[in-house]
N, C-alpha and C positions, 0 to 999 in steps of 0.2 A: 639671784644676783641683783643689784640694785645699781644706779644709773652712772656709779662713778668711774667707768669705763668710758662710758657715751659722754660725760661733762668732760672728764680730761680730754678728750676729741676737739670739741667743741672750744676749749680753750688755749689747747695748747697749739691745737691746727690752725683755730683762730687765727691764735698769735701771727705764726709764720706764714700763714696764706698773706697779713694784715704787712707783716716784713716784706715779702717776696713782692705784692702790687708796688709797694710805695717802693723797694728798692728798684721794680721794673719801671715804674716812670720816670723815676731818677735818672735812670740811663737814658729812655728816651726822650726826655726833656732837656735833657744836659744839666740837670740839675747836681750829677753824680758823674763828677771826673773821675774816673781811675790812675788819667794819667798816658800821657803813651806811651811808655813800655809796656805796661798792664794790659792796653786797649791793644797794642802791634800782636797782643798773644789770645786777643779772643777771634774767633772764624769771621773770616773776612775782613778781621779790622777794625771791627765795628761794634759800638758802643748800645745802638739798636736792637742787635741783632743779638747782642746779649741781655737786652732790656725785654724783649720779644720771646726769646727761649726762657728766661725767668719766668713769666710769667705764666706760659704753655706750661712748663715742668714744673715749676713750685705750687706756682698760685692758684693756680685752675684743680690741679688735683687735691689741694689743703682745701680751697674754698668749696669745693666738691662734698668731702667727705666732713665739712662741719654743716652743711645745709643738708644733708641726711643725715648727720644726727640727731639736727635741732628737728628734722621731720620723725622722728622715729623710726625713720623707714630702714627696712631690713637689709639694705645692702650697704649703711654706715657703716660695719664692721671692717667688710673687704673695702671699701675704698679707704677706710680708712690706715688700714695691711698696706695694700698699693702705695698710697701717696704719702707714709713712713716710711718703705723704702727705696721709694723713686727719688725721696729728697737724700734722703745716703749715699744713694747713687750718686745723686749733682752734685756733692759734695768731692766724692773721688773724683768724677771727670771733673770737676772745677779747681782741682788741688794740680791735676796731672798734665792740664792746658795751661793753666796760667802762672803755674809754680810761684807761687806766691800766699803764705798763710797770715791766717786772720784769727782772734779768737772767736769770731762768728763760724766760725767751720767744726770747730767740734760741737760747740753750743749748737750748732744745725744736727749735727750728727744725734746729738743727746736727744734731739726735738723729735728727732724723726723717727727714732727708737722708742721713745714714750707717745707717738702714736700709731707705730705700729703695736707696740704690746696694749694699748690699749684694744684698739680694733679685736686684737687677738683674742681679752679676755673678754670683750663683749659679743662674743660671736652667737653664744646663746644667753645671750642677756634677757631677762625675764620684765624688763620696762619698755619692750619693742613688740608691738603687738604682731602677731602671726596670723598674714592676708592665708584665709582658706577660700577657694572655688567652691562653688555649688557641687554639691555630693552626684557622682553618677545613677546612683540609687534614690536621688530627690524625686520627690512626690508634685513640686512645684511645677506646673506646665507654666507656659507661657499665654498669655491669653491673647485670643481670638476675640477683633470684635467682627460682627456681622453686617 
């Protein structure tokens, strides 16, 4: 299999990690009014505290899972499974608190779906090399100095 599992990762979680920081400072900057009826329906009230959970549940798990792909490392796949459907997730509770739609919400939905099947199909991806431990049966001792 070849790497265009791991680059869709890498650009489309990009994307949305790259969405999710700048939409979460918006809020906590104030740079991103909702509004207050909008703002009366997020927890507590508060415009922070939805700028703060963006960013714990979007951005951290997208930004997560493109810094292990751009690493090659082996557990790109699953975070990348997880934080495709974590954003799905925010997406329903974020339709069901604030009852209010956006065409960013399926567009997130779409997003979050093309990196979960990414993940998916990279799982045994052949451009992520495979960490082996030292064989139980290795001949290599450790050396002793005197």
């Amino acid at each position: 299999m070849d790497g265009t599992p791991r680059v869709t990762t890498v650009l489309v979680a990009g994307f949305v990690a790259l969405n999710a920081m700048a939409g979460s400072f918006g809020l906590l900057g104030g740079g991103i009014d909702m509004g207050p009826t909008i703002t009366g329906l997020f927890p507590w009230h508060s415009a922070a505290v939805a700028g703060i959970s963006l960013l714990a549940v979007v951005g951290v798990p997208m930004a997560t899972a493109v810094l292990l792909a751009l690493r090659r490392d082996q557990r790109w796949s699953v975070a990348s499974m997880a934080a495709g459907l974590v954003l799905v997730g925010w997406i329903v509770v974020q339709v069901a608190v604030i009852r209010t739609f956006s065409w960013m919400q399926p567009a997130s939905v779409i997003a979050g779906l093309v990196v979960y099947a990414a993940g998916r199909r990279g799982r045994n991806a052949s451009d992520v090399p495979v960490r082996r431990g030292p064989s139980p049966a290795s001949t290599r001792r450790p050396r002793r100095d005197a």
